[in-house]
N, C-alpha and C positions, 0 to 999 in steps of 0.2 A: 719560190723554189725553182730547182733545177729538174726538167725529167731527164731523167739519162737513161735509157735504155740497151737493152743486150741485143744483139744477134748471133752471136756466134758464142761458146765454147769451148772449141778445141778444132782443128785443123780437119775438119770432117764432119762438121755439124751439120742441120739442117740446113740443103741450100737455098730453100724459098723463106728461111727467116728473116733478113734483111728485107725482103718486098711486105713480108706480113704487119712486121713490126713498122713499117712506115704506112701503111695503107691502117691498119690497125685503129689511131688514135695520133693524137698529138704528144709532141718529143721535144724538145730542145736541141737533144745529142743522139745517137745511135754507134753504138760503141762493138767491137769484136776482140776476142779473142783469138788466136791461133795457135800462140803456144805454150807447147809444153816440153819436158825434158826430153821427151823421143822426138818431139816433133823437131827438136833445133838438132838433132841428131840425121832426121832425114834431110832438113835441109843444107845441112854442112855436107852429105851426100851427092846432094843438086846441085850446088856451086863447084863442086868436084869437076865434075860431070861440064859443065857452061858456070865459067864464070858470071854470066847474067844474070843467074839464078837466085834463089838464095832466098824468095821468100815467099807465100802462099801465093800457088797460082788462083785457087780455086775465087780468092777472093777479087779480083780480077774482074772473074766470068758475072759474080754476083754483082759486084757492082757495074756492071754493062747494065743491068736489066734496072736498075733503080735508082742511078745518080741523078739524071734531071729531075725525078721525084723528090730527092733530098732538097734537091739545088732549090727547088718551087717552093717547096715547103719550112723554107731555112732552118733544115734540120743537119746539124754537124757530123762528121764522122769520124772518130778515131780509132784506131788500130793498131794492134803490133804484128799485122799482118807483116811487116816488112821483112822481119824473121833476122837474116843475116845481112840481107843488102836493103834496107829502109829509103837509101836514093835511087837503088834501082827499082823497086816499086813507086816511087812517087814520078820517076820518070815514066814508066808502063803507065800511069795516072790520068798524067797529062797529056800521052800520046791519044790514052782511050776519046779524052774530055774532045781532044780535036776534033777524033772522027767521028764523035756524034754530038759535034756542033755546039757544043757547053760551056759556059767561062768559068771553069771551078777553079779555086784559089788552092792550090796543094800545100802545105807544109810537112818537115820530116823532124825528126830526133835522131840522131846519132852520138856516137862516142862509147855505145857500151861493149864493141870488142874489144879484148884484152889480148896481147899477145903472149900465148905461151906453147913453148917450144913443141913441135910434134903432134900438137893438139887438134883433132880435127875441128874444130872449134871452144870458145871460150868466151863467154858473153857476164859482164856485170850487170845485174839488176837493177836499173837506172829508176828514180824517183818522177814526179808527175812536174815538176814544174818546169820541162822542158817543154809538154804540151799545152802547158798551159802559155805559154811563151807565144808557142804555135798558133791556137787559138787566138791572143792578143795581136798576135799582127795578121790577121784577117781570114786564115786560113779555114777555108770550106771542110776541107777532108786532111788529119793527120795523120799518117806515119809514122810508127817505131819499128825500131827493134827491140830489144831484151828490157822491157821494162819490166817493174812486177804488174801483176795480172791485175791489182786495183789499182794502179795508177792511171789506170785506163778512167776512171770514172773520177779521181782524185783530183787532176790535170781540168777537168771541162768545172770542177766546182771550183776550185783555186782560181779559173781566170772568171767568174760570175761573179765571185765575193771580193777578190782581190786577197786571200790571205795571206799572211806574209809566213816563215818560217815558224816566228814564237807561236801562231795559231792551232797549237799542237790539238788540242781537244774536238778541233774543227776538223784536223786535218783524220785523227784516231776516228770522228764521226765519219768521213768518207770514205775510208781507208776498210770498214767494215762494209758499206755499201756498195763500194766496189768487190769488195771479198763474196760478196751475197748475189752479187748479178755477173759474175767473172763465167762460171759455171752454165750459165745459160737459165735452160729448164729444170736444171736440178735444183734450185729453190723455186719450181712452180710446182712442183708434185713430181717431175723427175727422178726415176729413184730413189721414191721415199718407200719407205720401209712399212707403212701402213697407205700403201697405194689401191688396193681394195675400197678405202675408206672415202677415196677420190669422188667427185661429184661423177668424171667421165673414167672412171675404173683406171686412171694413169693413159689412159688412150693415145691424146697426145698433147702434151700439155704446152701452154703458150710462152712465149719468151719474157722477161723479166722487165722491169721499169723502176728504179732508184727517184724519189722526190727528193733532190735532198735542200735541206735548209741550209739556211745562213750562217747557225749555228752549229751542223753537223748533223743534227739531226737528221731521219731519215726516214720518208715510210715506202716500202717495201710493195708493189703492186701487180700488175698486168694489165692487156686492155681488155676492155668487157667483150664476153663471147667468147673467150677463147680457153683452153681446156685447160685440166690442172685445177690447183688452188694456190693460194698465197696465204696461209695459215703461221699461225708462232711453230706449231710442229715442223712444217716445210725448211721455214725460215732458221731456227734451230739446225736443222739437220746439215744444211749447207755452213753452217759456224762453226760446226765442229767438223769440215770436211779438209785435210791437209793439211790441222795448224799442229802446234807442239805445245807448248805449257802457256800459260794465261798470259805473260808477255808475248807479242804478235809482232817480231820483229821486219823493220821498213826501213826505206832509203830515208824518210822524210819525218818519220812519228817511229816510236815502241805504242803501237796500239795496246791497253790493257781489254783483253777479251773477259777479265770477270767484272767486270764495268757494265758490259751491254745489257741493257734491260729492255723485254722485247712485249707487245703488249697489243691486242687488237683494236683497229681504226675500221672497221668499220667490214663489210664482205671484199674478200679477196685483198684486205689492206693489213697493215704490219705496220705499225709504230717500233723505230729502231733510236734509242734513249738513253743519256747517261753515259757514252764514252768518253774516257779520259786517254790521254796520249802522254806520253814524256818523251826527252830527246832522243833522239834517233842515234844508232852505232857511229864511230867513227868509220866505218868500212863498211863496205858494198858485199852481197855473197854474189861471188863468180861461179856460173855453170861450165863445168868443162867435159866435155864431150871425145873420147880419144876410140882408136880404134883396139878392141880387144883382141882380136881374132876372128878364128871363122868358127862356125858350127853348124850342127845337122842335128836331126832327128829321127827316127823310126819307131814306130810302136805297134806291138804282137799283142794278140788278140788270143788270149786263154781261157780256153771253153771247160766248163763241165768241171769234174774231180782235181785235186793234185796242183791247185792253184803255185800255190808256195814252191813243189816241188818242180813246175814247171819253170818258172821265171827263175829259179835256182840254174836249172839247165841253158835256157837261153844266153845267163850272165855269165855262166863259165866259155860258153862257146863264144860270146861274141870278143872278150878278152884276149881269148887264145887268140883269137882272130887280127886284130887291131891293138892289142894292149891297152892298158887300165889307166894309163895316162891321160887325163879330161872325160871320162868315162863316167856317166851318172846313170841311175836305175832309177827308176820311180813306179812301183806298183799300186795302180789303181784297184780296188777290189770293189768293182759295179756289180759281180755276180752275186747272183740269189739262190740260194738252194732250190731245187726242184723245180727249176725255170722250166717255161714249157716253150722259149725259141730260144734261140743260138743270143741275142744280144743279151737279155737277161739273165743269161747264164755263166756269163763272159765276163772278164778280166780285162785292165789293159794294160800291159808293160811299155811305158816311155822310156827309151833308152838314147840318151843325150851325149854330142862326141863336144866337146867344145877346145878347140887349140889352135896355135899360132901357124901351123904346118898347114892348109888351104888342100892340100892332094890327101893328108891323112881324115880330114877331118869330111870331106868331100865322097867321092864315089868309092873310096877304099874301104870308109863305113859304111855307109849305105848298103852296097854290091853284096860284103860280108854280111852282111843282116839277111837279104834275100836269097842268100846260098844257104840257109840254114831252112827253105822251105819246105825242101824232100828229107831232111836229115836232122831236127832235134824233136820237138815235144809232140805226141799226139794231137792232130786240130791244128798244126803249127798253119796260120796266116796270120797279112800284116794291114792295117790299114794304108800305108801309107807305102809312095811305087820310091825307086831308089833316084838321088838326085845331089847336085853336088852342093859345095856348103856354102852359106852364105856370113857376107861381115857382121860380126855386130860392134857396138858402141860398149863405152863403159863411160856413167856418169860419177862425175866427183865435183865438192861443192868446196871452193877456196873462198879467199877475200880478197879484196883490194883497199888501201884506203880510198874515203871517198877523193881529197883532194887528190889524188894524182890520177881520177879516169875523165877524160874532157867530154862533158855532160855537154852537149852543142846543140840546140834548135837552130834549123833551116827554113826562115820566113816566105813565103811564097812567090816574094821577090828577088831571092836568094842571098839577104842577107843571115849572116853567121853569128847568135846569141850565145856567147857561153853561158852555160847555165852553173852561180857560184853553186858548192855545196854548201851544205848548212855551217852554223857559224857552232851554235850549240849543239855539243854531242856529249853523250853519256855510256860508259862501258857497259855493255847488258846485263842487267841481272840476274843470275841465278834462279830461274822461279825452283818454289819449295815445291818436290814432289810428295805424295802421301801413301800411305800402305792399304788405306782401308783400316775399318773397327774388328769389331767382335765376325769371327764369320761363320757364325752358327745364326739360324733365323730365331727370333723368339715367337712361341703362339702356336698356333696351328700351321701345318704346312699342307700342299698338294703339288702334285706330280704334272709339271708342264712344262711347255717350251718357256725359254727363256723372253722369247721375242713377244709374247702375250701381254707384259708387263712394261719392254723397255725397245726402243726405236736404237737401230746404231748407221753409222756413216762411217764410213772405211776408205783409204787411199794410201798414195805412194806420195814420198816426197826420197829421192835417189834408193838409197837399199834400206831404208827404213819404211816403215808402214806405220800409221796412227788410227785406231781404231776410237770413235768417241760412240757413247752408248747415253742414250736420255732416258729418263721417266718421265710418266707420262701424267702422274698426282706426285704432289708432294709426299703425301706417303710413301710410295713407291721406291722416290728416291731417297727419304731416310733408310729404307731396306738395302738399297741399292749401291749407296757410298757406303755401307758397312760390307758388305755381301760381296761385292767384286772385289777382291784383293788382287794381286798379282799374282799371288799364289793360286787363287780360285783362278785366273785367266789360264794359269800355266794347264790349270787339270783340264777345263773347259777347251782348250787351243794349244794339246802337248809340242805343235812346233815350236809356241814362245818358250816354252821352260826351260830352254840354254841360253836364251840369248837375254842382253840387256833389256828392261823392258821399266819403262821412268811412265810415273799417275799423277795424273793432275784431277784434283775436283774444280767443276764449275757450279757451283748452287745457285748462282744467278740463273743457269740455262740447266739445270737440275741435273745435270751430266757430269761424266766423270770421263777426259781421255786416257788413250794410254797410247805412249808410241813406242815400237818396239824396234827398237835398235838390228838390223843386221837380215831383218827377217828374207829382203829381198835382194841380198846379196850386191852383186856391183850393179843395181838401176836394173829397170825394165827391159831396158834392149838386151841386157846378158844373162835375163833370171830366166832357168828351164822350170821354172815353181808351176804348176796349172793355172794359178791365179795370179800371176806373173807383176800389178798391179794393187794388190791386197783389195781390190775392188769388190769381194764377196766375204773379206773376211769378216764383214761385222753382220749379214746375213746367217754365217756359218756359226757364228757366236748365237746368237738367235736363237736359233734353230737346235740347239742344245736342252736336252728333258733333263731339269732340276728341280728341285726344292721351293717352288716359289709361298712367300705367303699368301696362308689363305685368309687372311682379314682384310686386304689393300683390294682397292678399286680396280678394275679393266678396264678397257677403254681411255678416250680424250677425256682430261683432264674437262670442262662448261665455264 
């Protein structure tokens, strides 16, 4: 086997992971993450700024403190820390390797900028066997940019086995092992949804480790001592985190995710079994990042009686004020009746300016929201002081085909590999969505949270969200694929009930997702939503007092 391990997550992870996870145990690879669709948004910001820029610095600082350890240990390291500029990172590399005396062999990947017009950037999703390229001609530590996030782990299996293209089922087994350690700690007990149930209460759970086999196979682990668990629950939750219907669309495979059969090896181990892969899209999905505008925020704090009629008042004056053009309201209602302090009895009005004008959307809002503090509702204050407005992005998801994006590893020599696309590709298919059964319980019923019964995992993928929900016995989940319909999500989650919203079952991992179309408007960087990320919304589903039966089990499945 191969171990490939995780340090990193996302572009703000823990910064003593990379030292832990090398000191920890024994590796083969040690692998990072950085990014994500904000993150290639702030770094198209940085390059703005100094062209030098352009990809995480932070990983830089990390790897000062622990390369000659990798170097001793010949533990490899790849990355898509490179972000936008992948040669100007492997140059910062080799400047660092100098001045503390090290001969590390750098390699890079490039070729996944795409040019389009106005865009503050625009990256295709480039496949693993550029790193694997990398890897084969000698390279200590690699370099990307806009790979997908399991290529990361894809790339150090392909150059161990040698697979070739046809190796689809090998490639579908990697392609989930990377999917399962992309995340970091969130397959070690990291925002799991039954984190109480944790050996160290979720405290602080340890970075992830992929074995993977020859054949794709893979078991799912940690090193010993370190917090968290690596459970089928854990391991599940992160499966069902940012995908869309049972096809698992890739540069290099169509992973089938109702294939994966998940099974324990032993404490803290996870048998990952039974993926099958078919061919890969003729096209690449391109992230494109442009600028939207500017925006602001201010939000009033409504105490005591007259809730409604308050925020009624505030939203006529601020209108009058600034006009209703980009103008959003959002009332929270945190108050309690009969509160005995000012927070608990309080309200909050978010009032969001969002437009292309930078002076309207700036101090002109703002200044007008704070002139309204001697002169509209009883109790009128704000949390929040006046300030001008800041850009945001707007994410959108294109294609390219694959032959025309020049897929290129940079060998540490600095010869230049194109990397072919694949030969065989297939048009993706359609997966079948389902409605759900009967949606009346049979038997007895009782009155409880939702979350008692069923684990969920929730994310962003651009202004769509996918919320995946598990059971926890099979009983459970014959309740639970009849019992969630769309319809039932609409009553449970009335934001979804206008919008597109497509169900997938998975019985293999007793879950059922749903992605919902539109929820989060144009991407994270432009959404004024609370939960801006749908990151709460399968907690929020939870946490909902239903109908549950009373005959099925609680608790982990034994």
């Amino acid at each position: 086997m191969i171990r490939i391990g995780n340090a990193s997550g996302f572009y703000g992870d823990r910064f003593t992971a990379w030292r832990e996870m090398l000191d920890g145990g024994e590796l083969d690879v040690l692998t990072g993450d950085y990014l994500a669709e904000l993150t290639m948004l702030i770094l198209a910001r940085d390059r703005l700024r100094d062209p030098d820029l352009g990809y995480a610095k932070t990983f830089l600082r990390q790897l000062e403190t622990c390369l000659g350890t990798a170097l001793d240990r010949g533990v490899r390291i790849v990355t898509n820390a490179g972000g936008l500029n992948p040669a100007g990172l492997a140059a910062a590399i080799e400047s660092l390797t100098t001045r503390l005396g090290l001969a590390a062999k750098v390699g890079y990947v490039e070729g996944d900028t795409i040019q389009r017009p106005d865009a503050l950037s625009a990256n295709a999703y480039l496949g693993a066997f550029g790193i694997a390229a990398c890897l084969d001609g000698g390279a200590d530590v690699v370099v990307t940019g806009r790979v997908t996030d399991a290529s990361l782990v894809v790339g150090p299996a392909i150059a161990r086995y040698k697979w070739s293209r046809d190796d689809l089922d090998q490639l579908a087994g990697a392609t989930i092992a990377g999917h399962l350690v992309e995340c970091g700690a969130q397959v070690t007990g990291g925002n799991f949804s039954f984190f109480t149930e944790l050996p160290d209460g979720g405290h602080r759970p340890g970075f992830p480790i992929a074995e993977v086999h020859a054949d794709g196979s893979t078991v799912l682990t940690k090193h010993p001592g370190t917090g968290g668990a690596v459970t089928v629950e854990t391991v599940t939750a992160q499966l069902l985190y940012e995908i869309g219907g049972p096809a698992y669309l890739g540069p290099d495979v169509v992973t089938r995710l109702d294939t994966v059969a998940l099974s324990p090896d032993g404490p803290d181990r996870v048998r990952v079994s039974g993926v099958r892969g078919t061919p890969p899209p003729a096209t690449l999905k391109v992230g494109v990042n442009n600028l939207g505008g500017f925006r602001n925020s201010m939000t009033f704090v409504l105490c005591g009686l007259d809730v409604e009629a308050k925020a009624a008042l505030v939203r006529r004056q601020v209108e009058e004020a600034v006009g209703t053009d980009g103008l959003e309201f959002t009332l929270a209602r945190t108050d309690h009746p009969d509160a005995a302090d000012t927070e608990a009895a309080s309200a909050l009005l978010h009032v969001h300016l969002r437009h292309g004008d930078k002076a309207r959307a700036g101090r002109a809002f703002s200044a007008a929201a704070v002139e309204l503090a001697l002169a509209s509702y009883p109790g009128c204050t704000l949390t929040t002081l006046p300030g001008d407005a800041t850009p945001y992005g707007v994410f959108t998801a294109d294609e390219a085909p694959q032959d025309a994006v020049a897929h290129v590893a940079v060998l540490p020599g600095g010869e230049r590999v194109s990397i072919a696309p694949p030969i065989r590709t297939a048009p993706p298919s359609e997966d079948e969505t389902t409605a759900g059964g009967d949606a009346t319980a049979d038997g007895p019923t009782r009155r409880g949270a939702l979350g008692e019964l069923v684990g969920a995992r929730s994310g962003d993928k651009g202004g769509d969200a996918n919320l995946g929900v598990w059971a926890r016995h099979d009983a459970v989940y014959e309740w639970l694929r009849d019992w969630l319909t769309v319809a039932r999500l609409a009553e449970l989650l009335p934001e979804t009930a206008p919008l597109s919203v497509k169900r997938y079952e998975l019985p293999n991992l007793r879950a059922v997702n749903f992605v919902i179309e539109g929820l989060l408007g144009e991407g994270v960087a432009a959404s004024t939503r609370f939960d801006p990320q749908a990151k709460a919304l399968g907690e929020l589903l939870r946490a909902r007092i239903v109908d549950l039966p009373a005959d099925v089990p609680t608790g982990v499945a034994q």
